[in-house]
C-alpha positions in Angstrom: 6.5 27.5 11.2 9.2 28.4 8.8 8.9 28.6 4.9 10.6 25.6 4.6 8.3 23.2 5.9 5.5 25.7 4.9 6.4 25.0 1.0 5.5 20.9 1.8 3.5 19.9 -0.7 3.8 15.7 -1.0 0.6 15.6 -3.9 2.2 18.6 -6.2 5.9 19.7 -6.5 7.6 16.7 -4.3 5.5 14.1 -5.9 7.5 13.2 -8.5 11.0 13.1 -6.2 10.7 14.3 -2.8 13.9 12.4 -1.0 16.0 15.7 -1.8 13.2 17.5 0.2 12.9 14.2 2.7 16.8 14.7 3.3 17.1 18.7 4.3 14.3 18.0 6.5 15.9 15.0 8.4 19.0 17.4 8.6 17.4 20.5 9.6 13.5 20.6 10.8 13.1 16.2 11.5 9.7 17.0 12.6 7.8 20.3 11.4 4.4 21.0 11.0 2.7 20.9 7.8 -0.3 23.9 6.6 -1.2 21.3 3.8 -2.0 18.7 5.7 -3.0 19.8 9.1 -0.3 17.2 10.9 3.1 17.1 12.0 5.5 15.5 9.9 8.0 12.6 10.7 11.0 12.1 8.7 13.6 10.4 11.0 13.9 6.6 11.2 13.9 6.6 14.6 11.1 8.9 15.4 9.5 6.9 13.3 10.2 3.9 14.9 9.4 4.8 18.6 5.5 6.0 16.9 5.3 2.8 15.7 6.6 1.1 18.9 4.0 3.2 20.6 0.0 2.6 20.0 -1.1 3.9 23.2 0.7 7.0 22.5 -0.1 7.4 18.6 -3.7 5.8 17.9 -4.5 4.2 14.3 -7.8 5.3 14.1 -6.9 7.9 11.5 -4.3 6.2 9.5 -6.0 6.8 6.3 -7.4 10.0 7.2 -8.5 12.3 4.0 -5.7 15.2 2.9 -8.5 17.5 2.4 -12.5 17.3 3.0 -14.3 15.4 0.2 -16.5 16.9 -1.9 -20.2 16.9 -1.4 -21.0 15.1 -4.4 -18.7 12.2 -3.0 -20.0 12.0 0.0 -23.9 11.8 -1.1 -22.2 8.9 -3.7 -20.8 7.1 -0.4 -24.2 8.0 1.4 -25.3 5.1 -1.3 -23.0 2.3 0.4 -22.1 1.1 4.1 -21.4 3.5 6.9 -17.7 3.5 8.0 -16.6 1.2 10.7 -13.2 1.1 12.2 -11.3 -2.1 10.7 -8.0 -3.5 11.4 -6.3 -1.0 9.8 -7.8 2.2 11.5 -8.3 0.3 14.9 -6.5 -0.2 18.1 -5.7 -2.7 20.6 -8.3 -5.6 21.4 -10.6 -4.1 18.7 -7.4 -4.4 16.1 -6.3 -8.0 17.6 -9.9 -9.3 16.7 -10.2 -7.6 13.4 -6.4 -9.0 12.5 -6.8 -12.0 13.6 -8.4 -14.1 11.0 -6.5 -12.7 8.3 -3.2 -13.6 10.4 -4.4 -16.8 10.4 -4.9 -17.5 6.8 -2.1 -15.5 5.6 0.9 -17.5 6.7 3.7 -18.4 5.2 2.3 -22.4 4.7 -0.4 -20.7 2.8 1.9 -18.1 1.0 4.4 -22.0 0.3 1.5 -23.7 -1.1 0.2 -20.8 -3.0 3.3 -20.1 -4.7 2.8 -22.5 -7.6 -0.7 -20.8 -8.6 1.1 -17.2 -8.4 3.9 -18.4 -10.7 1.5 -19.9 -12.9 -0.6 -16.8 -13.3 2.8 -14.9 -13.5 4.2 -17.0 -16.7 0.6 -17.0 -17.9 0.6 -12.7 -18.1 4.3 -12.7 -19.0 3.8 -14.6 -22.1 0.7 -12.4 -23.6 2.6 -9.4 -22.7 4.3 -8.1 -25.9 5.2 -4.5 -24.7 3.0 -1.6 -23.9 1.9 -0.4 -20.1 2.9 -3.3 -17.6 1.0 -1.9 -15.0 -2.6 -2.7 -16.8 -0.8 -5.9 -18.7 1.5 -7.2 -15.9 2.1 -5.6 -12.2 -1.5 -5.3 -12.0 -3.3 -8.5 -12.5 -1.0 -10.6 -11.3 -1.8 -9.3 -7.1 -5.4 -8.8 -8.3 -5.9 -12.5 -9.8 -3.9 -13.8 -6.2 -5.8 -11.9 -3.8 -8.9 -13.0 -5.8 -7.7 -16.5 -5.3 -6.8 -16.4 -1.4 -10.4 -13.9 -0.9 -12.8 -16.4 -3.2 -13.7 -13.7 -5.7 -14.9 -15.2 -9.0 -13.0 -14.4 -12.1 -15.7 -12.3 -13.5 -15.8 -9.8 -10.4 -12.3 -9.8 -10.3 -12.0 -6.2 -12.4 -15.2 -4.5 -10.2 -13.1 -5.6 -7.2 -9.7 -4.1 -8.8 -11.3 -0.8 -9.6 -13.0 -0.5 -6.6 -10.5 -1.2 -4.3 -8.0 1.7 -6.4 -10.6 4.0 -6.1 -11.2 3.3 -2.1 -7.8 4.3 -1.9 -7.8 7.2 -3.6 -10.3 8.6 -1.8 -8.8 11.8 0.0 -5.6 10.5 -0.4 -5.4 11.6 -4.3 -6.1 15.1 -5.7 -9.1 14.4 -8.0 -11.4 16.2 -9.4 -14.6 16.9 -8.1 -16.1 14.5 -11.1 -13.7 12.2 -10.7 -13.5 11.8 -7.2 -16.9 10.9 -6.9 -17.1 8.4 -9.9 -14.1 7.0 -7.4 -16.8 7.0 -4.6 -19.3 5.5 -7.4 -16.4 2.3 -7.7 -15.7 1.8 -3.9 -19.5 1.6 -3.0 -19.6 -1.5 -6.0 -17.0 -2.8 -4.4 -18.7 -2.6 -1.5 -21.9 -4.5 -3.0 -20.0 -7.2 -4.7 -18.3 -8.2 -1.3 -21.5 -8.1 0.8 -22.9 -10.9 -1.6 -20.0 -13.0 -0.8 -20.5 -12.2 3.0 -24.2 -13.2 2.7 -23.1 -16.6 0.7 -20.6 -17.3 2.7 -22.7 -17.2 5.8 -25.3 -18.9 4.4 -22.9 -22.1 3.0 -18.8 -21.1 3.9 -15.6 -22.4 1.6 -12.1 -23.0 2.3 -11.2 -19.1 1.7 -10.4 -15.9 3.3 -13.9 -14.2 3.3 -15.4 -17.3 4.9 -12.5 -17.0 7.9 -13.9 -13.6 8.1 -17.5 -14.1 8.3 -16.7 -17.0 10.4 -14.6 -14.7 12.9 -16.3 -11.3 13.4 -19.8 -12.5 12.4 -20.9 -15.8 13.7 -24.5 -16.6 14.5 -26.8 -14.2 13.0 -25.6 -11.6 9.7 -27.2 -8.9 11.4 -26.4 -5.1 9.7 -24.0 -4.2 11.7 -22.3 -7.0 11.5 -22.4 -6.9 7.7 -21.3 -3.2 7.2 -18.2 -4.0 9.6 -17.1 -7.4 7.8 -17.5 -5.5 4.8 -15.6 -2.5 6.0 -12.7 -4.7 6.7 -12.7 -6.8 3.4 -12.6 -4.0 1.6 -10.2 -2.2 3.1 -7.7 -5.5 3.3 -8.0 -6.3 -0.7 -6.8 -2.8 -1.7 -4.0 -2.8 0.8 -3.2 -6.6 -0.7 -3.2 -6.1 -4.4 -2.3 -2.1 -4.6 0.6 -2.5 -2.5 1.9 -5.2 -4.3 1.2 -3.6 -7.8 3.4 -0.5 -6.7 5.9 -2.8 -5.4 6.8 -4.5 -9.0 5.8 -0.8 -10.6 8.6 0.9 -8.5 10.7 -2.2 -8.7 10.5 -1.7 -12.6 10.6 2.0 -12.7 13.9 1.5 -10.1 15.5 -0.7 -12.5 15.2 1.5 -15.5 17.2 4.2 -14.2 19.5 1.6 -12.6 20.5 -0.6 -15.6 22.8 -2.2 -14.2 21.5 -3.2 -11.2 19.3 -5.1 -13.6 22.2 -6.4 -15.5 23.6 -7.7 -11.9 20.4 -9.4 -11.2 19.9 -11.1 -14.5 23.2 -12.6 -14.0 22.8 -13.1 -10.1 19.2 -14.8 -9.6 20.2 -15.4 -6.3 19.8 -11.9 -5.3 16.0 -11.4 -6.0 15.0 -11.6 -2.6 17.6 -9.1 -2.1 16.4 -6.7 -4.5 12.8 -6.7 -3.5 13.9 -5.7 -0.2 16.2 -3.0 -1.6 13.2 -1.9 -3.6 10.6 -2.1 -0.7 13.1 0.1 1.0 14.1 2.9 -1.9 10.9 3.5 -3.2 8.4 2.2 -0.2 4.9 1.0 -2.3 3.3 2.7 1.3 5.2 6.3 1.7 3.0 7.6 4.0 0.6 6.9 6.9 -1.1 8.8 9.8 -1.5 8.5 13.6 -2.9 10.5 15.8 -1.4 11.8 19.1 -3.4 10.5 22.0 -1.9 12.4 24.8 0.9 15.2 24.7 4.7 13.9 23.4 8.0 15.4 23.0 9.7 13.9 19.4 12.6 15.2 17.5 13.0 18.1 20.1 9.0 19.3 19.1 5.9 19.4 21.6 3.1 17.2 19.7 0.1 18.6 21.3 -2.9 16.0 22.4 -5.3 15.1 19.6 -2.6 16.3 16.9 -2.0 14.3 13.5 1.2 13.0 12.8 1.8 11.9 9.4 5.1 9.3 9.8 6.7 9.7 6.2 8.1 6.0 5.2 9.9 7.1 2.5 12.1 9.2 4.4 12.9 7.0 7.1 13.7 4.5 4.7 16.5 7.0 3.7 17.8 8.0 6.6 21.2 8.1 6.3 21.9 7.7 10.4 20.2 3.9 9.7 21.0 3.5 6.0 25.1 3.4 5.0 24.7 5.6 1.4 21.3 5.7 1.9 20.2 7.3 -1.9 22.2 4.3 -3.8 19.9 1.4 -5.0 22.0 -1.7 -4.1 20.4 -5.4 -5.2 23.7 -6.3 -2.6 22.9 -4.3 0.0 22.5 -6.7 3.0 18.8 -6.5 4.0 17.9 -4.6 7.4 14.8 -3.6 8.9 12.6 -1.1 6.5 9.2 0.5 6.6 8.5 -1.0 3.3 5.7 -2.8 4.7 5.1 -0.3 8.3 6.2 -1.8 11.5 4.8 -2.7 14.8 1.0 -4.3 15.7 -0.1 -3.1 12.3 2.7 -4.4 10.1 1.0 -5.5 6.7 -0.6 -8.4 7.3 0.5 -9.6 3.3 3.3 -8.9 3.4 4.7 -12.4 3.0 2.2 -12.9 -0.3 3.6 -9.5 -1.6 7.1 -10.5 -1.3 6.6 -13.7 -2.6 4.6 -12.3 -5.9 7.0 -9.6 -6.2 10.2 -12.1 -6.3 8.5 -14.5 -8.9 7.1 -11.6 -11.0 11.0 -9.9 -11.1 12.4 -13.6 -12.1 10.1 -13.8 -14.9 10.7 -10.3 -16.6 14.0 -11.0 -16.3 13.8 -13.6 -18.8 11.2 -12.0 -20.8 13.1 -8.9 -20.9 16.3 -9.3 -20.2 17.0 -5.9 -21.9 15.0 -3.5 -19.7 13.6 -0.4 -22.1 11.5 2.4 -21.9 9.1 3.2 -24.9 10.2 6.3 -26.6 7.6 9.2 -25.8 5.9 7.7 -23.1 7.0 9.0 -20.2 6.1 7.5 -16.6 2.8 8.7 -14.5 3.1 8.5 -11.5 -0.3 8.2 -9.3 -1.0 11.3 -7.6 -1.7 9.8 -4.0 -0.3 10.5 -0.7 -0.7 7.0 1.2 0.2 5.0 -1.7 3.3 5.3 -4.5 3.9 3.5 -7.7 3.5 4.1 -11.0 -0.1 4.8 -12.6 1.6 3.9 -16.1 4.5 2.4 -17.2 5.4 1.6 -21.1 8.1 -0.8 -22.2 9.0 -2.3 -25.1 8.6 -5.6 -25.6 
């Protein structure tokens, strides 16, 4: 191990801007192993790519393993809620194609078409109360929350308890917390947790036309027994974060991108045309995912390194997404750049299954800030935070003036 990849330390020093980091590594150690977070790391696009391409080899059973262990005062907090169950997202082959499946269904892009109007509407709604200040909490933040609400069937009044829960499920051993904070974290997720098993009971009792009763429907037909219920509620959970969080980071960075590329913003307000464009140049330069795990199921050789059997392998998005073999001038945001393949959203069997929705919310909210404002600022003295997360990137806060 040299001090090189010894000194990686993705929640501390390269938080803020590790693609300088990202970029000696794809040059000179593509795949090292990292003391911090007891894996191999993968920084090339195409070792990235053949992980991906690979699910026998590289199982997703610990994609959203914890950095660290939790503390014991999160754990007994968790102790409080379900027991973990594999869901689609930590889950492989026929166990992932069943847990997938109804959310594939429902999330197409007919339903993404005919939601579109309701997103815009909610968009123009938030836009026009917004009058400067943090658009994270006033903008980038409701907006996925209040659609995944919508396509779920969560009431408006459990909308917040579902939007704090599901942040704080995935900051759970991803973020550095405190030992307070990280169980009142645990405290939020097993809410969540509550609040979705009483849809999951009312929707087995009477379904609706929404995504929880596709759910029920699919993994827990006939009788709600406990199992059953911890499991549908494993994977409801799980899917909501990775629906509204994601999305929130993708306008965050898309905002926080623009503001140290004004005129990329200029170009866009004067070439609306371009917004899908620049939400895939965004998904790619700043990827709202940066990170996920895998774990090595048997013995592989990648980047010239022997991955032992049983090792984890964290595949670094970010990088990849920067890889200057793949990417022509790779560290240049670009609303022109022609649109390739990206890890913006991962790749493969578990591809976000929102994607489509994400895009769609993330095109429409860039079209309307444009016109609300068209002259991008920072607030003076309030600098961007950044959340301190490893599976997850965007900004915590970010002020402008209105």
């Amino acid at each position: 191990m040299t001090e090189f990849a010894e000194s990686f330390d993705p929640l501390g020093a390269h938080l803020h801007d590790p693609y300088p980091f990202y970029a000696e590594a794809r040059r000179t150690e593509p795949v090292f192993w990292s003391p911090r977070l007891r894996a191999w790391v993968v920084t090339r696009f195409a070792d990235v790519d053949a992980i991906l391409k690979d699910p026998a080899g590289f199982s997703s059973s610990n994609s959203l393993r914890p950095v660290r262990d939790l503390y014991p005062a999160t754990l007994a907090a968790l102790a409080d809620g379900y027991p973990p169950t594999p869901d689609h997202i930590t889950s492989d082959g026929d166990v992932h194609r069943r847990f997938r499946a109804p959310y594939a269904k429902r999330l197409t892009l007919a339903t993404v078409k005919t939601l579109e109007p309701d997103i815009r509407a909610r968009a123009a709604a938030l836009v026009r109360t917004y009058t400067g200040g943090d658009v994270v909490a006033g903008f980038a933040s409701p907006l996925p929350a209040h659609t995944a609400a919508l396509v779920f069937g969560i009431a408006t009044a459990d909308v917040e308890t579902a939007r704090r829960g599901s942040e704080a499920l995935f900051s759970l051993g991803s973020a550095d917390l405190t030992e307070d904070g990280e169980a009142a974290a645990a405290r939020d997720a097993v809410a969540l947790q509550r609040l979705i098993a009483g849809y999951v009971r009312q929707r087995h009792a009477d379904p609706k036309d929404d995504l929880i009763s596709d759910v029920v429907a699919a993994l827990a037909p006939g009788e709600l027994t406990f199992d059953r219920e911890a499991e549908v509620v494993q994977t409801l959970c799980s899917t909501l974060g990775a629906g509204h969080i994601t999305t929130t980071d993708t306008i965050g960075n898309a905002l926080r991108v623009f503001l140290r590329h004004p005129d990329q913003w200029d170009l866009l307000r004067r070439r609306p045309d371009l917004g899908s464009n620049a939400v895939e140049e965004v998904l790619r330069f700043e990827s709202p995912v940066p990170t996920i795990f895998r774990r090595a199921t048997r013995a592989a050789s990648l980047g010239g390194v022997e991955i032992p059997a049983d090792a984890d392998v964290l595949l670094v998005f970010a990088s990849a997404n920067r890889d200057e073999g793949r990417y022509p001038d790779p560290d240049r945001f670009d609303v022109t750049r022609t649109p390739s393949r990206h890890f913006g959203f991962g790749a493969g069997p578990h591809t976000c299954v929102g994607a489509p929705m994400a895009r769609v919310q993330a095109r429409v909210a860039l079209g309307l800030l444009l016109e609300r404002l068209p002259e991008l600022r920072p607030t003076p003295g309030r600098p961007v935070t950044l959340k301190t997360t490893l599976n997850v990137r965007g900004p915590r806060t970010l002020h402008l003036s209105g």
